[in-house]
C-alpha positions in Angstrom: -1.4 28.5 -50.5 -0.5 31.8 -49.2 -2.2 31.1 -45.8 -0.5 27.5 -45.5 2.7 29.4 -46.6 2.2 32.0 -44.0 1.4 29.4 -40.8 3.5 26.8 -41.4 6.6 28.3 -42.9 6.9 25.5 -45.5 10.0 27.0 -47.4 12.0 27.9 -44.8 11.9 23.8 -43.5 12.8 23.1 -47.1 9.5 20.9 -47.4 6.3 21.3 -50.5 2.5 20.8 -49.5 2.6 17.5 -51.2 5.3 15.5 -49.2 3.6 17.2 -46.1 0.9 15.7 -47.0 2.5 12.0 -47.5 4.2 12.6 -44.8 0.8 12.5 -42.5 -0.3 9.7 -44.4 2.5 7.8 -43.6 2.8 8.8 -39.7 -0.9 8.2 -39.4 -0.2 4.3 -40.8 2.2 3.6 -38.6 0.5 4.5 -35.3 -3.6 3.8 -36.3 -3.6 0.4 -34.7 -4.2 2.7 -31.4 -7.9 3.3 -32.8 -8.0 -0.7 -32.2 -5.4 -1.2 -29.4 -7.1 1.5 -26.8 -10.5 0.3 -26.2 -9.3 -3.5 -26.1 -7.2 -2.4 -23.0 -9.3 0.0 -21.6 -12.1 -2.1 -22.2 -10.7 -4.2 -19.6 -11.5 -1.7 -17.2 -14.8 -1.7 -17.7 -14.9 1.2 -19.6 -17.6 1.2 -22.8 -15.5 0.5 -26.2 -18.0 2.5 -28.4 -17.4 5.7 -26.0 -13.4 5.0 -25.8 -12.9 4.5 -29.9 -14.6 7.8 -30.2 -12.7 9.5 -27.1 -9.4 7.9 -28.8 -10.0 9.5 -32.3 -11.2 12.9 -31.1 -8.3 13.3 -28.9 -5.7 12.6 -31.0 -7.5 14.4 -33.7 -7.1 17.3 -31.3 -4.1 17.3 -29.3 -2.3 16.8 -33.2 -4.1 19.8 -34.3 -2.6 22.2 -31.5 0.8 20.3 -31.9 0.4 21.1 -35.5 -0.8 25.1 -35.5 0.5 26.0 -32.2 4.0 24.7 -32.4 4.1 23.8 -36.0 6.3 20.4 -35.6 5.4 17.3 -37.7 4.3 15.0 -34.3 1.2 13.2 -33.7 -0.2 13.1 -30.6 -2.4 9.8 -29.2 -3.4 7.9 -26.1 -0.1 6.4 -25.4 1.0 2.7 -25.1 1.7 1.2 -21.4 0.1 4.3 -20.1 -3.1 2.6 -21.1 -2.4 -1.1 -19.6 -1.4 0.6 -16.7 -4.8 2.7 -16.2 -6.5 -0.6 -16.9 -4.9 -3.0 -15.1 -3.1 -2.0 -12.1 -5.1 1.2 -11.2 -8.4 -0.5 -12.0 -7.9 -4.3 -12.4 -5.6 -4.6 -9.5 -6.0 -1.6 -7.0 -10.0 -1.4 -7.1 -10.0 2.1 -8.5 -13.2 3.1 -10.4 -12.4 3.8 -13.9 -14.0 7.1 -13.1 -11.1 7.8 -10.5 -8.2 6.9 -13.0 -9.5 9.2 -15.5 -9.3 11.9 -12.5 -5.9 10.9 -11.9 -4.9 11.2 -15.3 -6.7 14.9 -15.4 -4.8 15.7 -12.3 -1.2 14.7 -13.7 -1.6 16.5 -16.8 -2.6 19.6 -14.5 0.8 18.7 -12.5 2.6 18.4 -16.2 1.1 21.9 -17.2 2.7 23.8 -14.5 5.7 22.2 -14.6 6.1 23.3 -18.2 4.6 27.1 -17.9 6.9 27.6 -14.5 9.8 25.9 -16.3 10.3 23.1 -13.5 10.2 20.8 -16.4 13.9 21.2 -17.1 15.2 20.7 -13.7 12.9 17.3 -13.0 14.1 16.1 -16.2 17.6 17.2 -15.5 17.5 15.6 -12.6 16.4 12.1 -13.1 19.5 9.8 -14.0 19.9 8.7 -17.3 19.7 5.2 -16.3 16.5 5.4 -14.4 14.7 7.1 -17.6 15.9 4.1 -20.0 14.8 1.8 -17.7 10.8 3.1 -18.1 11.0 2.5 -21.4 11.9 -1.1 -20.8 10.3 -1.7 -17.8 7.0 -0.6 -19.2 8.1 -2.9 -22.6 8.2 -6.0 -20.4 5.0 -5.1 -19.0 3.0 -4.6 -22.5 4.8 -8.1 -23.2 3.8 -9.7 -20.5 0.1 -8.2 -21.4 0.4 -9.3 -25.0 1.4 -12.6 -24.3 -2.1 -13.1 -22.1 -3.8 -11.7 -24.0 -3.0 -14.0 -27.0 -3.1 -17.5 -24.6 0.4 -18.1 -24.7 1.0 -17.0 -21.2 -1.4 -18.4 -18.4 -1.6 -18.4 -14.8 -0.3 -21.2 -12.8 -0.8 -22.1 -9.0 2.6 -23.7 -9.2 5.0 -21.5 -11.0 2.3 -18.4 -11.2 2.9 -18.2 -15.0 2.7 -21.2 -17.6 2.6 -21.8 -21.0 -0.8 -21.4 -22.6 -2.7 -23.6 -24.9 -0.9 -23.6 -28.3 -4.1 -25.6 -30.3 -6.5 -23.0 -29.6 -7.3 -20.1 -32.3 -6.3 -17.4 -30.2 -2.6 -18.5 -30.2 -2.1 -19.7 -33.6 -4.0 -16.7 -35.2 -1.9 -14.0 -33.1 1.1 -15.7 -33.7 0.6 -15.5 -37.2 -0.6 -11.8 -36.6 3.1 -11.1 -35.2 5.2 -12.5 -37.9 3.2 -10.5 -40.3 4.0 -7.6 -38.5 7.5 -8.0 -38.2 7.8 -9.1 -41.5 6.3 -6.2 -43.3 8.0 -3.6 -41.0 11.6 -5.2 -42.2 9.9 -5.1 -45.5 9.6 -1.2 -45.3 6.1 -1.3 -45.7 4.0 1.1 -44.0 1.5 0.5 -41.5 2.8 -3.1 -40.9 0.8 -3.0 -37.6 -2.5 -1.4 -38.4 -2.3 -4.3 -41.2 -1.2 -7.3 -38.9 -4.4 -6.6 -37.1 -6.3 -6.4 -39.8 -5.2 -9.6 -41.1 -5.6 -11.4 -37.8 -9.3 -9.5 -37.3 -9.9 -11.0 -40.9 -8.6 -14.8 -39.9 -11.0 -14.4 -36.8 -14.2 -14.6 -38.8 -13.3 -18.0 -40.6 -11.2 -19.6 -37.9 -12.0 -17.6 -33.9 -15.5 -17.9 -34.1 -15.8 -13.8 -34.8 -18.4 -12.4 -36.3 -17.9 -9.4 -38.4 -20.0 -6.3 -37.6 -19.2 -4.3 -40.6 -17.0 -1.5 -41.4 -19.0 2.2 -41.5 -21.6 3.5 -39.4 -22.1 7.0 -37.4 -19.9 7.2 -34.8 -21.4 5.6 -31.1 -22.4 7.7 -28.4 -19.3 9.1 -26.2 -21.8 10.3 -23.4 -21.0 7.1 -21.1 -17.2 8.6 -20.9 -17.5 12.0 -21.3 -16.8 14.5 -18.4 -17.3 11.4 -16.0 -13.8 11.5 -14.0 -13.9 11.7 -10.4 -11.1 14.6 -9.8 -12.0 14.5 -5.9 -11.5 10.9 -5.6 -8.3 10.7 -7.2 -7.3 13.4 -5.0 -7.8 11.0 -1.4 -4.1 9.7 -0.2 -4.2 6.4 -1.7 -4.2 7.3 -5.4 -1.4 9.8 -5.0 1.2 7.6 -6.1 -0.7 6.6 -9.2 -0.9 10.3 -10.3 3.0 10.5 -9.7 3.8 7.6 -12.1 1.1 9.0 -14.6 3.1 12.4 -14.2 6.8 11.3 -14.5 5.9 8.5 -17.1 4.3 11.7 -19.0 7.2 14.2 -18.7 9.9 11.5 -19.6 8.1 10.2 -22.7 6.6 13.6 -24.4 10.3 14.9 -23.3 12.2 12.1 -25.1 9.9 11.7 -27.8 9.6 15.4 -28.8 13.7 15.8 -28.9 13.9 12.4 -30.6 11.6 13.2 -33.4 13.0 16.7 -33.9 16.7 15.4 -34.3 15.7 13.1 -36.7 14.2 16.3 -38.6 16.8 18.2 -38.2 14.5 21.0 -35.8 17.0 20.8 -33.3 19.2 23.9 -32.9 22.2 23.9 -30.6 20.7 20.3 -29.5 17.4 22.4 -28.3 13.9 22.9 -30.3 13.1 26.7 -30.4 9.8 25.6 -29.3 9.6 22.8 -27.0 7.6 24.7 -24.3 4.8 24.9 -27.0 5.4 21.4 -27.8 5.0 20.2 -24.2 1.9 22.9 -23.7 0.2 20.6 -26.7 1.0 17.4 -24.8 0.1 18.3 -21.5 -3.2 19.8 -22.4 -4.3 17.0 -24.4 -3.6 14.6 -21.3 -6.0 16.4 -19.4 -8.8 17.1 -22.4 -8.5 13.1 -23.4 -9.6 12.8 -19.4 -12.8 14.8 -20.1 -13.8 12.8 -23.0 -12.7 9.6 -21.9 -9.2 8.0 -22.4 -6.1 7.3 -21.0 -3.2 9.7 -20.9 -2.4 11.0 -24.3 0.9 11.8 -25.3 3.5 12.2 -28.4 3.8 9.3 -30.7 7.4 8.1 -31.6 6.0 6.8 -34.7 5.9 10.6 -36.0 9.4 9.5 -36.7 8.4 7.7 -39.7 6.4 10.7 -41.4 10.0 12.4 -40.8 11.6 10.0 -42.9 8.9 10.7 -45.4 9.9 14.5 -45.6 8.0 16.1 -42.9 9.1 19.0 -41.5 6.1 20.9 -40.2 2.5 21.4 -38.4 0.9 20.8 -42.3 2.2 16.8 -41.9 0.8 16.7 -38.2 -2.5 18.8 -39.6 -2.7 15.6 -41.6 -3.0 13.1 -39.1 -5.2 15.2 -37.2 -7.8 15.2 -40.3 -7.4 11.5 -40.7 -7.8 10.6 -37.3 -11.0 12.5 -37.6 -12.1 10.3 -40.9 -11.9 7.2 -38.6 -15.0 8.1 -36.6 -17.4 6.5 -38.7 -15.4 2.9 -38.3 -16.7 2.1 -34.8 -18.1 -1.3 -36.1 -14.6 -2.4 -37.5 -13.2 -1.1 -34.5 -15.8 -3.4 -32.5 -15.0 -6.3 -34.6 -11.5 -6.5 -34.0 -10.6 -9.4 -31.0 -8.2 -8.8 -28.1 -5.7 -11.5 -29.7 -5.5 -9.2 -32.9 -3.9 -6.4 -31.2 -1.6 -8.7 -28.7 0.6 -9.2 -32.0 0.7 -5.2 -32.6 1.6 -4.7 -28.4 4.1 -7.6 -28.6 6.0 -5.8 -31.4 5.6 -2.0 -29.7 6.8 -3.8 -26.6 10.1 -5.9 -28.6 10.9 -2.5 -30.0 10.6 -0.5 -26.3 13.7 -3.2 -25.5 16.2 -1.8 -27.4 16.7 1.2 -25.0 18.7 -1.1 -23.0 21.7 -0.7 -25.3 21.6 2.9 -24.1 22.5 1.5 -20.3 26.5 2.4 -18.7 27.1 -1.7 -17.7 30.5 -0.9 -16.3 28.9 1.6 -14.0 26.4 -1.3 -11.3 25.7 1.8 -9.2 23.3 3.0 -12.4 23.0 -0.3 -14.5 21.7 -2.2 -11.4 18.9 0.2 -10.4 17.5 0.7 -14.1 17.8 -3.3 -14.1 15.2 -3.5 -10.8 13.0 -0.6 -12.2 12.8 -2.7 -15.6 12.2 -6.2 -13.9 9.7 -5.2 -11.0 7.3 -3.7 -13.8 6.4 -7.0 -15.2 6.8 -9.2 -12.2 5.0 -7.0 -10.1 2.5 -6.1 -12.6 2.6 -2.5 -12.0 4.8 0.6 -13.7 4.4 2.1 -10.1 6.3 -0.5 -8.0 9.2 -0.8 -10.7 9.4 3.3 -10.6 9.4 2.8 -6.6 12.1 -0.3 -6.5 14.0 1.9 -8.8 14.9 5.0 -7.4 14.7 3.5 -3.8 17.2 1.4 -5.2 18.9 4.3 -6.9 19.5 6.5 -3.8 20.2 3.6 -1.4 22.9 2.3 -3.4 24.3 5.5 -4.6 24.5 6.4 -0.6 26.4 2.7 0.2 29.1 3.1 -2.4 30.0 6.8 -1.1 28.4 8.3 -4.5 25.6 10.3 -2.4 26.5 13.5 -4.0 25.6 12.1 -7.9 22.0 12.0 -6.4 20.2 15.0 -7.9 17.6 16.1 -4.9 14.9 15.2 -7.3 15.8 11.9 -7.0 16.4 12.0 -3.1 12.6 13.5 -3.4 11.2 10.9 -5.3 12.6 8.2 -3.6 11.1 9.1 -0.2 7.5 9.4 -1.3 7.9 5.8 -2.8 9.3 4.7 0.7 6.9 6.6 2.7 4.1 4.9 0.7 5.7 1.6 1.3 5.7 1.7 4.9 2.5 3.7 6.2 0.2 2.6 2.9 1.4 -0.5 1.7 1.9 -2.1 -1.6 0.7 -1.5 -5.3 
């Protein structure tokens, strides 16, 4: 007791072992459906799901564990949401990138995200990017894991006429992930936790009677993560092409560890002065996770906003995220539940993530069009181009052209001015994507 005393400092945060404890039980509920959600979607990229459940685990086992004992906040670390459907399919589905090659992006952006933190660069690219343009990721990318969500359950399909139609309503997938969603939603108004995690489970469950699924069982060693470990291709993501992929891994990074950490350490009450004493640390945790979860074999990992909900719960320090780390680590030997869930049992979970992303658009200035209308075109190009990249791109374009036509040219941070000439150099001597 003296040792957990002595590391995480539990009476001076006002907080006891035990509601530490419940604390990580409750932020690990909330955000375990990512054990499920990550190989679906990076399944789609060809990459093994055995290998990816185990990468997903480990790393967010891992990256908790330094967020825990290195910076002693109460935040979980995962693979994070949009991130993910990005890698899967823009960079691979859609641009021809080898899964290989993403992964070596995502090392490469999380070695970009590193030095900005340790040279302290961090605070003047954040500084610099409007307000506007930051809410609008956070929608833009929730259209986009709609969008995703809705295909994936059959609602959505393509159409040569209008390119996207109404699905099939009679078929399993739709009915059964429809009923996954209300549950969802339902049990989160409810208050109870881990309303996602069990709205998959209930739709997994409906899949054996009614989808034609056959359950594989629930234990059994972990599989093999040898098909995903150390197999990026750091060399070919460093080739012209991929360049701009990298920056949207990178700011997508900075802006959602960045708002997530100060988020979840308001609601805590860590902030002092409006700053946490040890963000740097904080960000050092995040960063170096992106690039380890590259080695073994996932996406880019970053901090969950669901660590919110252990906060409510009484969490204060590294002891609550120490206990996510541990149960993340207990999942392992679940690779055949994990294998038995169906892509329309975690549309329900991304449809909800993605209704919830929405509500950032409160946070816009309407009255102001020279910010509300450029956050509006980052947010609408995500989905309709199908890539995070081209809405970033339309965006601050956008940003700096109209900022320049109204005779507001000097509200443009040169960040922005930066950012919005590599987008428009890409545009016109590389092309699209």
């Amino acid at each position: 007791m003296d040792l957990i005393e002595k590391v995480f400092k539990l009476k001076e945060h006002n907080t006891t072992v035990r509601t530490e404890l419940v604390a990580g039980l409750t932020t690990f509920l909330t955000m375990a459906y990512i054990i499920f959600v990550n190989p679906s979607i990076l399944g789609e990229a060809g990459m093994p799901k055995g290998s990816v459940f185990v990468a997903t685990c480990l790393i967010a086992a891992l990256g908790t564990l330094i967020m825990g004992l290195y910076a002693n906040y109460p935040i979980a670390l995962a693979p994070g949401m949009g991130l993910n459907a990005y890698f899967a399919f823009v960079v691979v589905g859609q641009m021809g990138y080898s899964w290989q090659t993403a992964l070596g992006a995502v090392f490469v952006s999380g070695c970009l995200f590193l030095l900005v933190t340790i040279t302290g660069l961090r605070e003047l690219i954040v500084r610099g990017i409007p307000v506007s343009i930051r809410v609008a990721i956070t929608v833009g990318i929730g259209m986009f894991l709609a969008l995703i969500a809705l295909k994936g359950a059959g609602i959505v399909a393509a159409s040569p006429a209008t390119f996207v139609t109404l699905g099939d309503l009679h078929t399993a997938p739709v009915v059964l992930s429809s009923i996954g969603f209300l549950v969802i939603v339902a049990l989160d108004r409810l208050g109870v936790r881990g309303a996602i995690l069990i709205g998959i489970l209930v739709v997994t469950v409906l899949s054996f009677f009614f989808g034609g699924n056959k359950f594989g069982g629930v234990f059994s060693a972990p599989p093999s993560i040898e098909p995903t470990l150390f197999q990026l291709d750091i060399m070919g993501a460093l080739k012209g092409g991929i360049l701009n992929v990298i920056l949207v891994f990178f700011l997508v990074e900075l802006f959602d560890a960045t708002g997530t950490l100060m988020g979840v350490a308001k609601r805590a009450g860590l902030l002092k002065e409006g700053k946490m004493n040890r963000l740097n640390r904080a960000l050092l945790a995040d960063s170096g996770a992106i690039f380890a979860g590259s080695l073994l074999g996932t996406s880019s990992t970053t901090a969950y906003v669901e660590s919110a909900a252990g906060v409510q719960a009484g969490g204060r320090t590294g002891l609550t995220a120490l206990t996510v780390s541990a149960l993340f680590l207990a999942c392992l030997v679940i690779s055949p539940l994990a294998g038995s869930v169906p892509a329309y049992a975690t549309a329900p979970a991304l449809f909800y993530v993605a209704c919830l992303m929405l509500r950032e658009l409160t946070e816009l200035d309407w009255g102001e069009v020279t910010e509300a209308v450029p956050a509006v075109v980052t947010a609408l190009v995500m989905p309709f181009t199908y890539s995070i990249a081209n809405g970033l791109a339309f965006g601050f374009i956008s940003y700096a052209a109209i900022k320049l036509c109204t005779g507001r040219a000097r509200e443009v941070h040169v960040m922005v001015w930066i950012i919005a000439a590599i987008f428009l150099f890409k545009f016109i001597y590389i092309g699209g994507h």
